[in-house]
C-alpha positions in Angstrom: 118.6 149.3 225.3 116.6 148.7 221.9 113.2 150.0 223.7 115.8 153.6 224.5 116.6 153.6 221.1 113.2 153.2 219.8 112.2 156.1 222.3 114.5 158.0 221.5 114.3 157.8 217.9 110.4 158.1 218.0 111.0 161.6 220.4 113.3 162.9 217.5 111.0 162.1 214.7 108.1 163.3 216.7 110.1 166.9 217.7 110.6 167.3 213.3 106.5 166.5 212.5 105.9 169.0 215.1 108.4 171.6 214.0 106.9 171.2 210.1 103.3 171.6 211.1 103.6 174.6 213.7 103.3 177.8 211.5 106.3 180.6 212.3 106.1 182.9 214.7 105.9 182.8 218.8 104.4 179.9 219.4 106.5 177.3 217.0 109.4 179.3 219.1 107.3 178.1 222.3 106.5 173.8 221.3 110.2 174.0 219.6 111.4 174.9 223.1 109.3 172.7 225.2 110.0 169.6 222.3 113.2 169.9 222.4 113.7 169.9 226.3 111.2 166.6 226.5 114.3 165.3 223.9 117.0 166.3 226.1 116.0 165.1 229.3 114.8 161.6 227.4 118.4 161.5 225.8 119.8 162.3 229.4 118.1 159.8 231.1 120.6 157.1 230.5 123.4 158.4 232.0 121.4 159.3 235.0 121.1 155.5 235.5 125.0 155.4 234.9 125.9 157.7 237.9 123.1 156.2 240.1 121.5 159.7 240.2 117.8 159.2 241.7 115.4 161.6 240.7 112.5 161.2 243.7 109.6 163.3 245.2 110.5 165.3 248.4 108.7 162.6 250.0 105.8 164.8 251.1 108.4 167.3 253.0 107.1 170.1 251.5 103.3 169.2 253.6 102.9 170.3 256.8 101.5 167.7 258.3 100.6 168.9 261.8 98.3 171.1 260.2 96.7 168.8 258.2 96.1 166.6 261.1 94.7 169.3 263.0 92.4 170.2 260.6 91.4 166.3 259.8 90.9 166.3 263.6 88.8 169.2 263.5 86.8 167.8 260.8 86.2 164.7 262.3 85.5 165.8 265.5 82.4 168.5 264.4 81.1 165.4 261.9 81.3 162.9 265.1 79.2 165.4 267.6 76.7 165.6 264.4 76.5 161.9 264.5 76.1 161.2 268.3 73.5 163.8 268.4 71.2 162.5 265.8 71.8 159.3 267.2 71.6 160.1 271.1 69.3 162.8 271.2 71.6 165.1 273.3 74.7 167.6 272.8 77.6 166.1 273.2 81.6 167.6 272.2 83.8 165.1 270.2 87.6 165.4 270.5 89.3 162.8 267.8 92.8 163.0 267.9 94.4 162.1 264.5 97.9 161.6 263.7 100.6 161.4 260.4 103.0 158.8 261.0 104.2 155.8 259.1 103.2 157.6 255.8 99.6 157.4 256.6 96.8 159.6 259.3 95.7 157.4 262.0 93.3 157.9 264.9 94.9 157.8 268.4 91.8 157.9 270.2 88.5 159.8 270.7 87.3 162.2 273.8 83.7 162.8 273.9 82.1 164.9 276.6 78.7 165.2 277.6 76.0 166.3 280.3 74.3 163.0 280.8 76.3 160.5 282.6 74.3 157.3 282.5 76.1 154.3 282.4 73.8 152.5 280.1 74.1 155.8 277.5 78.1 156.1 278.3 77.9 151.9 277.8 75.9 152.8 273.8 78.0 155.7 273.2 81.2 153.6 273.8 79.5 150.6 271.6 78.7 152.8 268.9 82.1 154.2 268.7 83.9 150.5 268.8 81.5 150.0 266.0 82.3 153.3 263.8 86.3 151.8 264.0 87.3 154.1 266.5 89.8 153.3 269.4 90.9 154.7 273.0 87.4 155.7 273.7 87.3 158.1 276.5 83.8 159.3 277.7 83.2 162.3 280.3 81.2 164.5 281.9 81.0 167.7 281.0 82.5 170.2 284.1 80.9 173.2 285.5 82.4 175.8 287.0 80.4 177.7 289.7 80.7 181.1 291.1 83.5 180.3 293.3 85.7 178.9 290.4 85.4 181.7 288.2 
């Protein structure tokens, strides 16, 4: 209770200094204002606490968090395909799916398709990825469609 009082008091004394040293005209009008609602809601506080009133966030409501996971996804997938290519030598689409839940994005897995299917290069690609952190590795081949499935 002493440290509210001390706050308080020191938010009161502060609001005068600031009200002597600000000339007159429109902008001692302005810092009055804004000084003098800092006092009210630091005076107000206390009884906040008495009715158990709880003042939180939105909790991140306001996000939209399927976009942002789409878009993280996106990002993640083009920087992956940069990364196999440099490392493999050969074009190759990344698909990482990433998730909000729990409070936190988390990867759910990792699609990559290619036109090589070697095992050994499937067997590197899938090290490689276990060794980047990602999980649920699925590798393909890439389809083709001929003139009869067009």
């Amino acid at each position: 209770m002493s440290e509210y009082i001390l706050a308080a008091a020191g938010a009161i004394f502060l609001s005068v200094v600031v009200g002597l040293i600000i000339p007159e005209g429109r902008l001692k009008k302005a810092v009055s204002f804004v000084v003098r609602i800092a006092c009210i809601c630091l005076l107000v506080s206390p009884v906040l606490t008495i009715f158990d009133v709880d003042i939180k966030s939105d909790g991140g409501q306001g996000a939209d968090y399927e976009y942002i996971s789409e878009m993280y996804s996106l990002t993640q997938s083009r920087e992956l395909e940069g990364m196999l290519e440099e490392r493999f030598g050969c074009d190759m689409a990344a698909d990482v799916e990433i998730v909000y839940e729990d409070g936190a994005f988390r990867e759910k897995g990792v699609k990559i398709v290619t036109d090589k299917v070697e095992e050994a290069l499937i067997d590197d690609i899938v090290s490689y990825l276990k060794e980047l952190g990602y999980i649920n590795i699925n590798v393909n081949e890439k389809a083709y469609r001929g003139a009869q499935g067009q």
